[in-house]
C-alpha positions as CSV (number, residue, x, y, z in Angstrom):
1,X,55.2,141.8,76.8
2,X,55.1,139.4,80.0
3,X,56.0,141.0,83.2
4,X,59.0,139.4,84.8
5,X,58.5,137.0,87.8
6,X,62.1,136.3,88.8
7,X,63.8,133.4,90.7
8,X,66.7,132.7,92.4
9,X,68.4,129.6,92.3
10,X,71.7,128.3,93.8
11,X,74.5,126.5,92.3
12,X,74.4,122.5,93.2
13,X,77.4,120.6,95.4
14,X,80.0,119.3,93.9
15,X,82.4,118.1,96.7
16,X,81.7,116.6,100.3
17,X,81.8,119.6,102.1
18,X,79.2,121.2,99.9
19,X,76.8,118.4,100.6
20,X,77.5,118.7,104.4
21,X,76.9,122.3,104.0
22,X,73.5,121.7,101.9
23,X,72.5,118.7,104.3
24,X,72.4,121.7,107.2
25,X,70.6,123.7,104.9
26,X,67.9,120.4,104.2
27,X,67.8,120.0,108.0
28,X,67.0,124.5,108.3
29,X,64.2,123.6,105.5
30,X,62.3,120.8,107.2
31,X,62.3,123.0,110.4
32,X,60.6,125.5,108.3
33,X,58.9,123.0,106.8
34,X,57.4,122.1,109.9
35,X,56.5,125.1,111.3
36,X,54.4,126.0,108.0
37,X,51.8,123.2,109.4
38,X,51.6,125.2,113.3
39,X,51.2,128.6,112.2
40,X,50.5,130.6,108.9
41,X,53.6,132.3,106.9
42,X,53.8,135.8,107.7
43,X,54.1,138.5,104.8
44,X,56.9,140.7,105.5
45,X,56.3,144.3,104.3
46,X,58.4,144.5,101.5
47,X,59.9,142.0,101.1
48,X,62.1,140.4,97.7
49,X,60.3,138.1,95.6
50,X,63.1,135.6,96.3
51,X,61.7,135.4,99.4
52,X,58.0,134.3,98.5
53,X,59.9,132.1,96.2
54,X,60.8,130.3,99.1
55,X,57.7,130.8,101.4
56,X,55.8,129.1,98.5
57,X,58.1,126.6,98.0
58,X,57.7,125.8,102.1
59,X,54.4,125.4,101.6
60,X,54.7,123.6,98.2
61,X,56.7,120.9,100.0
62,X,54.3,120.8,103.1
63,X,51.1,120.1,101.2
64,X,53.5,117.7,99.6
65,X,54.6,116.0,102.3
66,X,51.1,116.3,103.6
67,X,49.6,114.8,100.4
68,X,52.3,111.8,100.7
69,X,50.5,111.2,104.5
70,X,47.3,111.5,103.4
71,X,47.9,108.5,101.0
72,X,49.0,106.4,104.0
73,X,45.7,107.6,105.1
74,X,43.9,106.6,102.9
75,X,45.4,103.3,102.2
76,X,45.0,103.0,106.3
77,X,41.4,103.6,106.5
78,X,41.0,101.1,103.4
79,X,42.2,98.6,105.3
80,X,40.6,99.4,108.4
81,X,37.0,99.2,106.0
82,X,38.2,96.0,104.5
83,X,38.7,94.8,108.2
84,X,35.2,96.0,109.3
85,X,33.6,94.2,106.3
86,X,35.3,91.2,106.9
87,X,34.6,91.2,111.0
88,X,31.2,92.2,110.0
89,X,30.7,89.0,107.4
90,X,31.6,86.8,110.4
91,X,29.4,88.2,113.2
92,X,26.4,87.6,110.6
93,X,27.6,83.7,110.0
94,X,28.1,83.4,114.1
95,X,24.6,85.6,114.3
96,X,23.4,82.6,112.2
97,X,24.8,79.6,114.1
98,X,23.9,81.1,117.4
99,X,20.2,81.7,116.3
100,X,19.8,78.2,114.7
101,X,22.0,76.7,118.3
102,X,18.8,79.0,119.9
103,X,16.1,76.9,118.3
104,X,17.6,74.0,119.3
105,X,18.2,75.2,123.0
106,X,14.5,75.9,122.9
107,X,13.4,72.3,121.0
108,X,15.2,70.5,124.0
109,X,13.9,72.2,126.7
110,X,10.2,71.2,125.1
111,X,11.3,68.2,125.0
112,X,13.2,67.8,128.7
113,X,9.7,69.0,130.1
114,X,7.7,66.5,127.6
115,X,9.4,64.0,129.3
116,X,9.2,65.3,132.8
117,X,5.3,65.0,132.0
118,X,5.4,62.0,130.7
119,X,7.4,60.5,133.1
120,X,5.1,61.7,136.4
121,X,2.2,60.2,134.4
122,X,3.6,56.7,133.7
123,X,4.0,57.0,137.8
124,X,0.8,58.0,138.3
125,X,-0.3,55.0,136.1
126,X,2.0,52.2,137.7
127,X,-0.1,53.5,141.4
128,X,-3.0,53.1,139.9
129,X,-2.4,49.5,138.2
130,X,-0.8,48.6,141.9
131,X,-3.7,50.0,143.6
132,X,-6.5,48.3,141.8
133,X,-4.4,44.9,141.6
134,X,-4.0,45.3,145.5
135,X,-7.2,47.1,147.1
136,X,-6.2,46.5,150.5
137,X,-2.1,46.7,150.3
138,X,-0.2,44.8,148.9
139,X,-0.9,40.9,150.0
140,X,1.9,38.3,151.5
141,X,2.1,35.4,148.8
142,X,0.5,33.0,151.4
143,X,-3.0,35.1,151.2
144,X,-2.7,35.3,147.7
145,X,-2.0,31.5,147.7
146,X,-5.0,30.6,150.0
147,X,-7.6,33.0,147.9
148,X,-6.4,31.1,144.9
149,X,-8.8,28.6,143.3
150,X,-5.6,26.5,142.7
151,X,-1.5,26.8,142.2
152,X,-2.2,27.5,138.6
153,X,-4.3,30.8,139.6
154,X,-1.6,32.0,142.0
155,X,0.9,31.6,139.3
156,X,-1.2,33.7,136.4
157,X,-1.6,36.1,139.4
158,X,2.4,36.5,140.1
159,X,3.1,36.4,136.9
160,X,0.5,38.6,136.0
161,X,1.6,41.1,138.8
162,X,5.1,40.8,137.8
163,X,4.7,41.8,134.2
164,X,2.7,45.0,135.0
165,X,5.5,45.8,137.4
166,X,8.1,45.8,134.8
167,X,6.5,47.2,132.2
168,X,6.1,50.3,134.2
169,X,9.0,50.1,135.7
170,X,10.8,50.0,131.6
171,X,9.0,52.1,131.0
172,X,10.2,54.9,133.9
173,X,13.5,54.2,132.8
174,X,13.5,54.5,129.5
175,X,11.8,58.1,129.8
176,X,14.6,59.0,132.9
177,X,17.0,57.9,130.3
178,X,15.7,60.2,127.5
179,X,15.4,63.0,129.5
180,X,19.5,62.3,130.9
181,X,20.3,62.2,127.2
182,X,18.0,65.6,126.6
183,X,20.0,67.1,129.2
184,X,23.1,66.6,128.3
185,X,21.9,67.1,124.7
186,X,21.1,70.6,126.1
187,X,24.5,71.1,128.6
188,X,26.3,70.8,125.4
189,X,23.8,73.4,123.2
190,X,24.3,75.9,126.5
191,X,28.0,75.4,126.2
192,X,28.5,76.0,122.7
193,X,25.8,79.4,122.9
194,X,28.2,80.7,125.6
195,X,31.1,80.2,123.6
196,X,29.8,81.6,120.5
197,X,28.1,84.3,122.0
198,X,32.1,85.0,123.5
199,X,33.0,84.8,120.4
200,X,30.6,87.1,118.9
201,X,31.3,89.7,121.4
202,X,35.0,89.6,120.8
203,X,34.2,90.1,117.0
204,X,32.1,93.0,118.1
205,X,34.8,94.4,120.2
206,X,37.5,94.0,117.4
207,X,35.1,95.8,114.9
208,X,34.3,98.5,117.4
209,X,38.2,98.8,117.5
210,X,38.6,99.0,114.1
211,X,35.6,101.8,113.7
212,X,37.1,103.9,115.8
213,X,40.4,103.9,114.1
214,X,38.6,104.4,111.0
215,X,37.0,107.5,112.4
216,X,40.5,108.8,113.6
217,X,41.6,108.1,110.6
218,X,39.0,110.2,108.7
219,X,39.8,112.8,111.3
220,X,43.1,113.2,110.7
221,X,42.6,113.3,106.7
222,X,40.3,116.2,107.2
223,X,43.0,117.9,109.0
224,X,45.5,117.2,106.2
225,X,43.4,118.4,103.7
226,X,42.2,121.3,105.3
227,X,45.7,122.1,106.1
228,X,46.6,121.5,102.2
229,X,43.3,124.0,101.3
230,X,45.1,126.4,103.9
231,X,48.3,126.5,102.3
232,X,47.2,126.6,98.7
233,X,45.2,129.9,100.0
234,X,48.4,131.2,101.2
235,X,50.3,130.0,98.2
236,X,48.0,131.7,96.5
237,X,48.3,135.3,98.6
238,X,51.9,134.7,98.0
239,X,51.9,134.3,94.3
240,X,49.8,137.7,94.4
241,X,52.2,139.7,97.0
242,X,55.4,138.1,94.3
243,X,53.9,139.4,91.0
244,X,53.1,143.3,92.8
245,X,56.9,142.9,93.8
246,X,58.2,141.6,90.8
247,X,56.2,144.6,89.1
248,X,57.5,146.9,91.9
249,X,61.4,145.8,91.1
250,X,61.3,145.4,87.5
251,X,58.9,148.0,86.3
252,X,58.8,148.6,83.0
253,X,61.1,145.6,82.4
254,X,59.8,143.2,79.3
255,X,60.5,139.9,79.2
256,X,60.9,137.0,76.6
257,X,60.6,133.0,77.5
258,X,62.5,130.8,76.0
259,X,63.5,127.7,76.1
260,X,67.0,125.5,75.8
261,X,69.1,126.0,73.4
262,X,67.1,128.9,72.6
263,X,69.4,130.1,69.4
264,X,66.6,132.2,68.0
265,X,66.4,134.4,71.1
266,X,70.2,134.9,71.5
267,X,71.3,131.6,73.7
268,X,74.5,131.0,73.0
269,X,74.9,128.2,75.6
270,X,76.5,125.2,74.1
271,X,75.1,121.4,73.9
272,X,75.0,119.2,75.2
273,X,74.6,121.4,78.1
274,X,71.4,122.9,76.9
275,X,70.0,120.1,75.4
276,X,70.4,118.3,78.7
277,X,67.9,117.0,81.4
278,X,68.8,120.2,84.1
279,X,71.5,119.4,86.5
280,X,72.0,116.3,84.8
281,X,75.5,117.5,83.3
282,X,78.6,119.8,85.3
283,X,80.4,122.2,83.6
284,X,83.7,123.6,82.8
285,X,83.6,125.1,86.3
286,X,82.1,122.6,88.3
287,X,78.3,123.5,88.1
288,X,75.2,121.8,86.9
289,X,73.9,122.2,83.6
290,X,71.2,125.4,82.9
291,X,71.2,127.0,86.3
292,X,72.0,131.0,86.0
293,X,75.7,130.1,87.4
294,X,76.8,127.8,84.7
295,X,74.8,130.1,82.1
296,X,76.8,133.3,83.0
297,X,80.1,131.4,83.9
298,X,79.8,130.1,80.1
299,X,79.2,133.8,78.4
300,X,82.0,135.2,80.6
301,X,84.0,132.6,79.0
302,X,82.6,132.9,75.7
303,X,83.5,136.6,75.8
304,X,87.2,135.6,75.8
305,X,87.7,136.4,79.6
306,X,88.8,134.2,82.3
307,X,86.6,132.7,84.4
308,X,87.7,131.2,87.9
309,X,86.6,127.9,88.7
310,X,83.9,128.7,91.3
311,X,82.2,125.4,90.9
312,X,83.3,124.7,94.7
313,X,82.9,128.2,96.2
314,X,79.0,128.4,96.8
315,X,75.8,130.0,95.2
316,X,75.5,132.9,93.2
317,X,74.7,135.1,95.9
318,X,78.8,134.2,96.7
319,X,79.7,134.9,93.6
320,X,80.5,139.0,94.3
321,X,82.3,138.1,97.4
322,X,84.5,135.2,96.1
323,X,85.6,138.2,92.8
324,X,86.5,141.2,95.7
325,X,88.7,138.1,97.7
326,X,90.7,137.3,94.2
327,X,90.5,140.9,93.0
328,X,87.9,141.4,90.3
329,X,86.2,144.6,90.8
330,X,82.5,144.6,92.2
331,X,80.4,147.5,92.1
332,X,76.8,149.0,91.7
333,X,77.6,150.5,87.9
334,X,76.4,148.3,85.4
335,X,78.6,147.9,82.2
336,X,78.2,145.4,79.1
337,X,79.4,141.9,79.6
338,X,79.1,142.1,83.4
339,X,77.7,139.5,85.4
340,X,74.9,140.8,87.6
341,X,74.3,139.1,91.1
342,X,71.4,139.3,93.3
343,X,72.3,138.9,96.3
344,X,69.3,137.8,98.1
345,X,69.2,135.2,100.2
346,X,69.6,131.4,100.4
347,X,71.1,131.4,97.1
348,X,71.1,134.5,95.5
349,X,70.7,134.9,91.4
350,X,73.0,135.1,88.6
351,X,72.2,137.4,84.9
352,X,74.5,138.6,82.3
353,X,74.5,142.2,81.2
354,X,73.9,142.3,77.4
355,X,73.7,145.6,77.0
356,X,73.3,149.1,79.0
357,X,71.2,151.8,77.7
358,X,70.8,155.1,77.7
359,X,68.5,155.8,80.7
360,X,70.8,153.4,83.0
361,X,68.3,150.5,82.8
362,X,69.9,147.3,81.5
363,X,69.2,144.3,79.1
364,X,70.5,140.8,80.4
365,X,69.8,137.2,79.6
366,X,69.4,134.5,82.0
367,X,68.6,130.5,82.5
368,X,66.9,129.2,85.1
369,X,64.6,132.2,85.8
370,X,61.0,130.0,85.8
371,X,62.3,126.9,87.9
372,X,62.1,124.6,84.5
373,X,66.2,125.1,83.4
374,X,64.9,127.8,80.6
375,X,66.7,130.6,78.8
376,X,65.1,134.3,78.5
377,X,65.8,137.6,78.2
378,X,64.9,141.0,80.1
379,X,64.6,144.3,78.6
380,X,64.7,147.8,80.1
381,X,65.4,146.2,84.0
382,X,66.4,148.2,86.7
383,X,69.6,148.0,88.2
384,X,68.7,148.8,91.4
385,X,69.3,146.2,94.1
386,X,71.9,144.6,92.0
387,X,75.8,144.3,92.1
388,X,78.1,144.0,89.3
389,X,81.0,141.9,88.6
390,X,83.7,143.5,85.7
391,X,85.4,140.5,85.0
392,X,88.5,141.2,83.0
């Protein structure tokens, strides 16, 4: 037979003070919550296995909370890749245009300095052509007049003169004009590269931005998940330390699983509560559907006996107090039909005592034991640790 592993489980609110008392009790978990991420749980010597229930359920809720951030995470560092690539797509275009820009920085540089060249030679050219025309200097028109064989020499002359001049001097201007237009040409080409190359080293900065976000990112994900390894090695230790106890408390208990309305093991719990999603439905007596209060209040019932309305009064680890305030007899001596509390804490865990038997041990059946709303039974368990309610 299966060794018992036994839960506790508390009733669910009904009423508006209830959820103001169970809101104090969500804001007490997420402190706990909290500090299971700072420091590691402790492992009390002996303690019950009610309370590695809710160590591990501390930690349960912390690696999920910490799986839920690790998404954002990850979806965060997608987009911070996705930003990279895209960053990096455009500094390889503008590495492009810039490079090509380059080239043509270069071409019109050549070219400026062709035409510097080519401008001091056509100079060079119009001193020679006026130096050979005029050995001596440059003559008054009467000398050239008076050398002249006639007018119509001294007009070819002038004429002659005059055209050389202006070619040249078309010439000279047409190259100063090029190389303006080259220049500006260039001033433009100069402009734009400083731009761009701004440009280029804002994209850099930006991707640089996003790079190092990605790697905080990827920091912080290998804390979460090395936090989530931590906890599932101390969920683990836990799990370990809560079967030695449940073995410890329960020896020589044996256990049968069932299910919901589990007719062939006993369960006399009616539908459409058992056949119900769990805490779906509220009783008779004000409690959610196949959780160990409901269970029990239903076979006290079932019994013929009256049972009080305790939907409003609190969790089963209440339930011994609330019988001593109207009167019902609470005490350590198990008898059959008794509803047996554990009254550990936060909410404590209600059973109903089948039978007694001969050595003082007692049989009882349950719901809600494994977490999933389930009916079973337990053989041979020790009282000890346990109260009892006589309801009459």
């Amino acid at each position: 037979m299966l060794k018992a592993q036994v839960f506790y489980h508390r009733m669910k609110p009904k009423n508006k003070q209830q959820n103001r008392s169970i809101q104090r009790l969500a804001a007490t978990t997420v402190l706990m919550v909290a500090m299971v991420f700072v420091v590691a749980a402790a492992i009390v010597p002996n303690a019950r296995a009610d309370q590695f229930d809710e160590q591990i359920k501390a930690l349960q809720q912390a690696n999920a909370g910490a799986q839920g951030t690790l998404g954002d995470l990850q979806a965060q560092a997608a987009s911070y890749e996705d930003a990279i690539n895209k960053l990096q797509v455009q500094i390889n275009a503008l590495q492009q245009i810039i490079a090509a820009n380059l080239a043509e920085q270069a071409q019109l540089q050549q070219q400026i300095e062709a035409g510097k060249q080519e401008l001091a030679r056509q100079r060079q050219l119009l001193a020679t052509d006026i130096k050979t025309m005029y050995q001596d200097g440059e003559p008054s028109t009467l000398e050239m007049l008076a050398s002249s064989n006639n007018l119509s020499d001294f007009v070819d002359k002038e004429e002659y003169r005059t055209a050389v001049q202006k070619k040249i001097q078309d010439t000279l201007k047409k190259i100063q004009e090029l190389q303006r237009k080259l220049e500006q040409e260039k001033a433009k080409v100069d402009q734009l590269l400083r731009d761009q190359q701004a440009q280029q080293a804002q994209l850099a900065g930006a991707k640089a931005q996003q790079n190092s976000m990605l790697t905080y990112n990827q920091g912080q994900q290998a804390a979460y998940n090395q936090q989530i390894k931590d906890n599932k090695t101390k969920i683990a230790a836990l799990r370990a330390q809560q079967a030695a106890e449940n073995a410890r408390l329960f020896a020589g208990a044996d256990v049968i699983l069932g299910g919901s309305c589990d007719t062939s093991h006993g369960d006399t719990y009616p539908s459409p509560w058992c056949g119900s999603t769990q805490d779906s439905m509220i009783d008779y007596w004000g409690m959610y559907n196949r959780e160990c209060v409901s269970y029990t209040a239903w076979k006290v019932s079932d019994s013929g006996r009256n049972m009080p309305y305790w939907g409003g009064i609190g969790n089963a680890n209440q339930w011994d107090d609330n019988a001593r305030a109207m009167g019902i007899p609470v005490d350590t001596a198990p008898r059959s039909g008794d509803v047996a509390i554990k009254n550990s804490q936060p909410y404590g865990h209600a059973m109903y005592v089948e039978s007694v038997n001969a050595n003082g041990t007692i049989n009882i059946s349950q719901y809600n034991a494994d977490l999933q709303g389930h009916f079973s039974r337990v053989y041979n368990m020790s009282p000890s640790g346990l109260v009892f309610i006589h309801f009459p």
